[in-house]
Short mmCIF file of the C-alpha atoms (twelve columns), coordinates in Angstrom:
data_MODEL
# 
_entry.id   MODEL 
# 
loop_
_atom_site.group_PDB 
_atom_site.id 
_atom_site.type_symbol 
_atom_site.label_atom_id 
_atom_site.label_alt_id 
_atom_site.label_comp_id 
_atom_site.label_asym_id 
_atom_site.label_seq_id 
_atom_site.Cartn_x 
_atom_site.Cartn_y 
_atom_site.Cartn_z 
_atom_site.pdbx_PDB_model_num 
ATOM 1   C CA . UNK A 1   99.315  110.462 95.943  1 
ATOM 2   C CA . UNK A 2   100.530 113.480 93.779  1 
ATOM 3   C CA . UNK A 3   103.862 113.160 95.651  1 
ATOM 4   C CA . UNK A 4   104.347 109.180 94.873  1 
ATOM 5   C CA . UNK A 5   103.548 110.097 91.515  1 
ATOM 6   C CA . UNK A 6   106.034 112.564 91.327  1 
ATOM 7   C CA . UNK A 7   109.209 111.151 92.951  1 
ATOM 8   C CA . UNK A 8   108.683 107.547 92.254  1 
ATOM 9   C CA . UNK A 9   105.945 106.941 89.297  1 
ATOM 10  C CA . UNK A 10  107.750 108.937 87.066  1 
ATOM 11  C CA . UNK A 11  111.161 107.104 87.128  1 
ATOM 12  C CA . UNK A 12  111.601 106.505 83.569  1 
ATOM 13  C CA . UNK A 13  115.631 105.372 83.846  1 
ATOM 14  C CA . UNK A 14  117.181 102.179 84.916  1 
ATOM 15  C CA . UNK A 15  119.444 102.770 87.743  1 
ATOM 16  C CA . UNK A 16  119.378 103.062 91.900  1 
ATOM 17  C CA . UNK A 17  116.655 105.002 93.819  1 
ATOM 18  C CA . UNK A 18  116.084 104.935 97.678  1 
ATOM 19  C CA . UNK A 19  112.980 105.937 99.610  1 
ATOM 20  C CA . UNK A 20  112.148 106.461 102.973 1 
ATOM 21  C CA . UNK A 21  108.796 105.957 104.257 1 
ATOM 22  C CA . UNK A 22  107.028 106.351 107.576 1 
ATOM 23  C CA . UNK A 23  103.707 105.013 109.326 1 
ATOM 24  C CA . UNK A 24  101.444 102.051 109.846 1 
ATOM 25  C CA . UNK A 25  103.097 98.908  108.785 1 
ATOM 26  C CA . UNK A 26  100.046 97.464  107.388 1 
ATOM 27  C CA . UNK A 27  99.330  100.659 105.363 1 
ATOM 28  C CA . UNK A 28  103.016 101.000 104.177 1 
ATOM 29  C CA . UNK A 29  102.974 97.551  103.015 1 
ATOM 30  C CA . UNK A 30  99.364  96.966  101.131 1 
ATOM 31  C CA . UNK A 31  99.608  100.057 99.853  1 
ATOM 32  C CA . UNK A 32  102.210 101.974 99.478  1 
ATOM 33  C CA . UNK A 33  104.912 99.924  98.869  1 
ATOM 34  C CA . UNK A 34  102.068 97.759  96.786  1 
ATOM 35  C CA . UNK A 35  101.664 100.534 94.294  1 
ATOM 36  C CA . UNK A 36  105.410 101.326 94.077  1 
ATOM 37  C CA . UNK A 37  106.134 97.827  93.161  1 
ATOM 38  C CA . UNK A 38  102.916 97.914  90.747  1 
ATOM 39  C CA . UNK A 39  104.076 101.491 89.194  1 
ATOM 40  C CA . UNK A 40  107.504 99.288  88.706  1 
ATOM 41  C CA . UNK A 41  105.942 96.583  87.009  1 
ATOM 42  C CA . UNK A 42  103.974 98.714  84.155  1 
ATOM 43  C CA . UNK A 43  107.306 100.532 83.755  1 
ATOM 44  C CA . UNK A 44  108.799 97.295  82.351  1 
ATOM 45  C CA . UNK A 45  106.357 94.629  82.053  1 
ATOM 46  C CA . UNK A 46  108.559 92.513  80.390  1 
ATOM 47  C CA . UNK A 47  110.764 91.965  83.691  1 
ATOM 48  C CA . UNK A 48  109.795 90.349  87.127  1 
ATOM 49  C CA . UNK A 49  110.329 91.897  90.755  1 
ATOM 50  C CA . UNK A 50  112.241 90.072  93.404  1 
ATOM 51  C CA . UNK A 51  111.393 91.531  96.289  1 
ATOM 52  C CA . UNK A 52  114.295 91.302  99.663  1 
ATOM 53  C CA . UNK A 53  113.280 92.643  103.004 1 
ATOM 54  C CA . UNK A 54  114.517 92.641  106.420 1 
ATOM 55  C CA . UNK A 55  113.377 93.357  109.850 1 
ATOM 56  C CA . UNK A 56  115.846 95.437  111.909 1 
ATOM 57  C CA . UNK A 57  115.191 96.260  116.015 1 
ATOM 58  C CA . UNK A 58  117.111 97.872  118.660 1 
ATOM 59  C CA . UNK A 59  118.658 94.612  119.779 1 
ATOM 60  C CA . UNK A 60  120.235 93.840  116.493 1 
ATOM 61  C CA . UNK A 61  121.050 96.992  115.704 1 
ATOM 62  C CA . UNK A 62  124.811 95.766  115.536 1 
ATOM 63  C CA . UNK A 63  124.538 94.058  112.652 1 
ATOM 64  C CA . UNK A 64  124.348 96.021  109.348 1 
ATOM 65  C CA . UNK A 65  122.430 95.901  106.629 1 
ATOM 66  C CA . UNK A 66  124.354 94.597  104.393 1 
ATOM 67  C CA . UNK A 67  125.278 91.245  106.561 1 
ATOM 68  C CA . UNK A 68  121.264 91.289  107.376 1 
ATOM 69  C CA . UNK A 69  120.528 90.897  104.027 1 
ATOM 70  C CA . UNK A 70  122.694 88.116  103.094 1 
ATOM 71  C CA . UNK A 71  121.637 86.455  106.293 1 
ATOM 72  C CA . UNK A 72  118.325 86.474  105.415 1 
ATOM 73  C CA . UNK A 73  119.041 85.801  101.462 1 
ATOM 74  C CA . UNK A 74  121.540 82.627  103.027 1 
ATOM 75  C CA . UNK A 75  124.130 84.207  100.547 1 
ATOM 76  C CA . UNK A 76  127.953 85.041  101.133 1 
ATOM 77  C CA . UNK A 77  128.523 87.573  98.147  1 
ATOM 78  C CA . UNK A 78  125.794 90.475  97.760  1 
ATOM 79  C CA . UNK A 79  127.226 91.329  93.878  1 
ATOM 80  C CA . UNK A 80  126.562 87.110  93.292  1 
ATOM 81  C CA . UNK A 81  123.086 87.614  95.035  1 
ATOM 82  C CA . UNK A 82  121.604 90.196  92.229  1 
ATOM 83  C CA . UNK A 83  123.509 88.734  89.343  1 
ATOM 84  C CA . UNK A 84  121.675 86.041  90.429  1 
ATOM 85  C CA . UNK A 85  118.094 87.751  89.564  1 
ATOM 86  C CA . UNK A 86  118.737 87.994  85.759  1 
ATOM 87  C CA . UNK A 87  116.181 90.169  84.005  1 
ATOM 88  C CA . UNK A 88  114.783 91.005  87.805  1 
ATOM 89  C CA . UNK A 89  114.124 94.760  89.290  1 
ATOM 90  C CA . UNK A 90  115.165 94.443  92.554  1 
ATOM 91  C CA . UNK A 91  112.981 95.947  95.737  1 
ATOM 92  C CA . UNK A 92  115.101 96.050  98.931  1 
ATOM 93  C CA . UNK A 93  112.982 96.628  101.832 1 
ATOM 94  C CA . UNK A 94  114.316 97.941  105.037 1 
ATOM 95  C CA . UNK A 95  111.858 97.331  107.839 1 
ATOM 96  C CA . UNK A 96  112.113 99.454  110.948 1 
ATOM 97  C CA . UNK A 97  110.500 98.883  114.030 1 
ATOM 98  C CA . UNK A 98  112.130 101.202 116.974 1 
ATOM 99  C CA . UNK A 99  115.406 102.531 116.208 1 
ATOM 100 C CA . UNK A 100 115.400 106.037 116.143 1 
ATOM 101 C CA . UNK A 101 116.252 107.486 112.499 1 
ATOM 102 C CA . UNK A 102 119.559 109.212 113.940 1 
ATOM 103 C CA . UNK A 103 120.987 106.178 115.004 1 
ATOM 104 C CA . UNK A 104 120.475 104.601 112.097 1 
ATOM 105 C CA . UNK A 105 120.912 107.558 109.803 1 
ATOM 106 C CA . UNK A 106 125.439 106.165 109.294 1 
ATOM 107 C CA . UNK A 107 124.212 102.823 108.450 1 
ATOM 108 C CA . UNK A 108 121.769 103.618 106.162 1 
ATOM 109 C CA . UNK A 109 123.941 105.855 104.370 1 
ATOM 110 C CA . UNK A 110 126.989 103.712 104.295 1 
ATOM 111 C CA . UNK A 111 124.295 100.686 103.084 1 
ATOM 112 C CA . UNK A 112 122.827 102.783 100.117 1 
ATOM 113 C CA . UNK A 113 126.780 104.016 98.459  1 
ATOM 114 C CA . UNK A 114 127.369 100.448 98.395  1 
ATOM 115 C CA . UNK A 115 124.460 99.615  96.282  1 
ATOM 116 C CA . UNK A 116 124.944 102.198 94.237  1 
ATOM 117 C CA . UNK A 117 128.884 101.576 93.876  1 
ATOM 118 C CA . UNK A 118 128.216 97.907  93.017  1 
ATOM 119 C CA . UNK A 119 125.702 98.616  90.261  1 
ATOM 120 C CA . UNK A 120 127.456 99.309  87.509  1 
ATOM 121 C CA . UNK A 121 129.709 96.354  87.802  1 
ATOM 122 C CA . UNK A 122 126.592 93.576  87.769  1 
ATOM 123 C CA . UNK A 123 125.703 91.857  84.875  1 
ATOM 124 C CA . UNK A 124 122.432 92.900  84.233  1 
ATOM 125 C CA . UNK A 125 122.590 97.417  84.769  1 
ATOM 126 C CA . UNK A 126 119.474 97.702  82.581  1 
ATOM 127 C CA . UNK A 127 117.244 97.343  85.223  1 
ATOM 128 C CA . UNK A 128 115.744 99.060  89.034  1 
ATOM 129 C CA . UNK A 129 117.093 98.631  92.412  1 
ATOM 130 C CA . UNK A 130 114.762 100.595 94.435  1 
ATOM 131 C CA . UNK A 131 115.038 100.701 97.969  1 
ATOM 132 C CA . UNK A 132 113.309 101.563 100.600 1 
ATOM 133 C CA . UNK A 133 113.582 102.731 104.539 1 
ATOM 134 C CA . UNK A 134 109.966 101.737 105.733 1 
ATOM 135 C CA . UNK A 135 109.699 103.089 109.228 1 
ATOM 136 C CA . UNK A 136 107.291 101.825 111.171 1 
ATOM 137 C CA . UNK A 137 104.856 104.145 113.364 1 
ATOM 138 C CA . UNK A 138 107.675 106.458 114.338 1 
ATOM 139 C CA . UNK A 139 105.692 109.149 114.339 1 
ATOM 140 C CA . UNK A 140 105.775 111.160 117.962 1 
ATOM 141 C CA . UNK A 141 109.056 113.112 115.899 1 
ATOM 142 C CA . UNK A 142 107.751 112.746 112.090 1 
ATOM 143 C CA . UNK A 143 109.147 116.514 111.519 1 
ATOM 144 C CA . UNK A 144 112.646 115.556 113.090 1 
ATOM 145 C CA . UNK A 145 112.769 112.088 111.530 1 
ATOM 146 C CA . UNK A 146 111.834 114.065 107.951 1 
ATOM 147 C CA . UNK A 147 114.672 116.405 108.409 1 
ATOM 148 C CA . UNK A 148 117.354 113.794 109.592 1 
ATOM 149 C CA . UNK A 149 116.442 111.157 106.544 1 
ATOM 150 C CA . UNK A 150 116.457 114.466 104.588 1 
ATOM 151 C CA . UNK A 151 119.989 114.926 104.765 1 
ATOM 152 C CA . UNK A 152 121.031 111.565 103.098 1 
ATOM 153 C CA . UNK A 153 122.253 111.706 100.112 1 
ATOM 154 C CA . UNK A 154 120.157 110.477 97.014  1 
ATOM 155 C CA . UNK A 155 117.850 109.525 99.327  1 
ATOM 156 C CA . UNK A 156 113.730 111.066 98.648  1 
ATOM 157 C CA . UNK A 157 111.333 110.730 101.721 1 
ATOM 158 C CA . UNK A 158 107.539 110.556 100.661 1 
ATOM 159 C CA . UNK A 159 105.315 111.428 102.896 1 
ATOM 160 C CA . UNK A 160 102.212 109.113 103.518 1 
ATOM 161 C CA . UNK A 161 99.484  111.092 101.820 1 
ATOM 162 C CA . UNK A 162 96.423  112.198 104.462 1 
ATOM 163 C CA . UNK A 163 94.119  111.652 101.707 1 
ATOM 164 C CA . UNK A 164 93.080  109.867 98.628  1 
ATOM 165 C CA . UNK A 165 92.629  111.656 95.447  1 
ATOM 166 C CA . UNK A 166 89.051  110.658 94.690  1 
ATOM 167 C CA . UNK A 167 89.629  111.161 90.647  1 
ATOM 168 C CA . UNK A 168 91.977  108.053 91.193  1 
ATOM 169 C CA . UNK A 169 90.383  105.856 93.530  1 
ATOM 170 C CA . UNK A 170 86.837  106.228 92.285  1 
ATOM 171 C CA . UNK A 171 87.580  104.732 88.920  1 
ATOM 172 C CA . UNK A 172 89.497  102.274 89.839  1 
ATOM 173 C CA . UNK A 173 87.415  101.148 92.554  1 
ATOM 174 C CA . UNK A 174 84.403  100.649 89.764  1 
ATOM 175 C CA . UNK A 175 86.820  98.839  87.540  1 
ATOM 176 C CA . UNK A 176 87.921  96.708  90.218  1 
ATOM 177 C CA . UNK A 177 83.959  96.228  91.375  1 
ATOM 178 C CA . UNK A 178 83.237  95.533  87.365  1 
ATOM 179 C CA . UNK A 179 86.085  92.848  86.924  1 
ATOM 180 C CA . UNK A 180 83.955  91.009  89.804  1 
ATOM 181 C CA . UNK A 181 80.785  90.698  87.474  1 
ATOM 182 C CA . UNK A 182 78.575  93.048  90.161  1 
ATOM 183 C CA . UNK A 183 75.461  94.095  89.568  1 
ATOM 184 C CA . UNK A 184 75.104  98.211  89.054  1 
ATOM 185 C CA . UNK A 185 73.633  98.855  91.871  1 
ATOM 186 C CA . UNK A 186 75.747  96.879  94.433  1 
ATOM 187 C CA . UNK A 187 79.050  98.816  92.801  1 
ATOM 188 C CA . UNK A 188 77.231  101.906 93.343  1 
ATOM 189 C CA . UNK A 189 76.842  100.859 96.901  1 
ATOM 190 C CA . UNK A 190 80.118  99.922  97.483  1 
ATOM 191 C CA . UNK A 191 81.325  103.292 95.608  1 
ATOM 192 C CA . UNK A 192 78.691  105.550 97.679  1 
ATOM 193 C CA . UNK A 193 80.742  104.023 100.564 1 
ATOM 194 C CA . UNK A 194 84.307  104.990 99.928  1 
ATOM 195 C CA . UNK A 195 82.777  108.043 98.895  1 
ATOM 196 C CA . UNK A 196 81.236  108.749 102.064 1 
ATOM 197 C CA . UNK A 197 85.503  108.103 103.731 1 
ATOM 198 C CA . UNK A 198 85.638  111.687 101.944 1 
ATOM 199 C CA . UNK A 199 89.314  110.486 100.709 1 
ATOM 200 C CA . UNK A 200 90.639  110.673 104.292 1 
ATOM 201 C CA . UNK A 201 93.117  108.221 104.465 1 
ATOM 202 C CA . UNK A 202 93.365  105.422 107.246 1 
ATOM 203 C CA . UNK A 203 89.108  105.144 106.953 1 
ATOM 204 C CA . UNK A 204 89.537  105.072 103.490 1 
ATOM 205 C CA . UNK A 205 91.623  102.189 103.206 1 
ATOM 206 C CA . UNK A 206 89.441  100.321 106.255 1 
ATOM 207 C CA . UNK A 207 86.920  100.854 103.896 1 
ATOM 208 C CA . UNK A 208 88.247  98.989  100.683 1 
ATOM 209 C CA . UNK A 209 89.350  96.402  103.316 1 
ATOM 210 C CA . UNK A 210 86.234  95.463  104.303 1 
ATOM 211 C CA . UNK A 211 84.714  95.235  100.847 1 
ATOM 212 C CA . UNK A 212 87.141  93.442  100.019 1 
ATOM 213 C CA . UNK A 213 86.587  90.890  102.900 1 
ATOM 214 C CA . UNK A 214 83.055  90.521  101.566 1 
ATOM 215 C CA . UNK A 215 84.168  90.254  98.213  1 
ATOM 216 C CA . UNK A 216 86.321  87.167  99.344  1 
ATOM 217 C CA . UNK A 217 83.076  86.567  101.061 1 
ATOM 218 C CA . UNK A 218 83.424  87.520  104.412 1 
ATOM 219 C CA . UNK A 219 80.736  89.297  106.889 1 
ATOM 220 C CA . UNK A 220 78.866  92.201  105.223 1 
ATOM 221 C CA . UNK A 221 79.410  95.145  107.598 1 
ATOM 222 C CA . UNK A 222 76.159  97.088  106.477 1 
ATOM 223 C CA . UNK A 223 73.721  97.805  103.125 1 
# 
């Protein structure tokens, strides 16, 4: 996480900042994007997030992202969209599903100079516009798609971290395991067993899922 908290949690400044992701969808979404958006929310509490995402494919691909977003927002006029969303950070989200970053490396770029050319002329400039290029499990060229998103301007790619650092998770694992009124013992449990993931990512987070499904009380897996 020490790159998240680097390039993204550390954004003290109103303004525009894009992102590129890459990797599972479910894993980009619970948790990645999920802290982003949380990291966004202790940076101003006093505002709320509006959140905009679409889905783009290869069979759309004709359509830009600009006209996909008002589309899906059922608005004519992106400026009267996000003066719309007074005292709002905005999160764009980009989903993409199987075009190849090169293709879509023009429309991206022409899609992010337009936010950032329109921001200073909304009403509300005291605020985040973050968005971000999730790419979903285009992985079999990670190194290629890395360098091409590289070469965008203003635009950061984080890498999904391989591991967990354990001096962040383990704490707030027991707090989360405390604010559910469990006994000692049964957080230990439940700790022993994220422990045991060794911070490796993808079991990691399998792991807190299925706690949490028995937390929500679902089928206990084992202990």
């Amino acid at each position: 996480m020490n790159q998240l908290n680097r390039e993204v949690f550390q954004v003290d400044i109103q303004g525009v900042f894009t992102f590129a992701i890459q990797g599972d969808a479910s894993i980009l979404n619970e948790y990645i994007i999920e802290r982003i958006e949380q990291k966004l929310k202790q940076h101003q509490p006093e505002r709320s997030k509006q959140r905009f995402e679409i889905r783009i494919h290869l069979e759309n691909n004709d359509q830009t992202m600009l006209d996909a977003f008002l589309k899906q927002c059922n608005s004519n006029n992106f400026i009267d969209l996000l003066n719309a969303q007074i005292n709002s950070d905005i999160v764009l989200l980009i989903w993409n599903y199987d075009i190849p970053v090169n293709h879509i490396k023009s429309s991206a770029t022409s899609f992010f100079e337009y936010i950032n050319s329109i921001y200073p002329t909304l009403i509300d400039t005291h605020r985040f516009i973050i968005i971000i290029l999730a790419n979903v499990d285009i992985s079999s060229q990670s190194e290629i798609n890395h360098h091409i998103l590289g070469e965008i301007n203003g635009l950061t790619v984080l890498d999904t971290p391989n591991k967990y650092e354990l001096l962040e998770l383990i704490p707030w694992a027991h707090q989360l395991f405390q604010e559910q009124n469990m006994e000692d013992a049964q957080i230990q449990q439940y700790l022993n067993r994220l422990k045991n993931q060794k911070g490796y990512f993808r079991p990691t987070y399998q792991e807190i899922n299925a706690i949490i499904r028995e937390l929500e009380g679902g089928t206990k897996r084992y202990g």
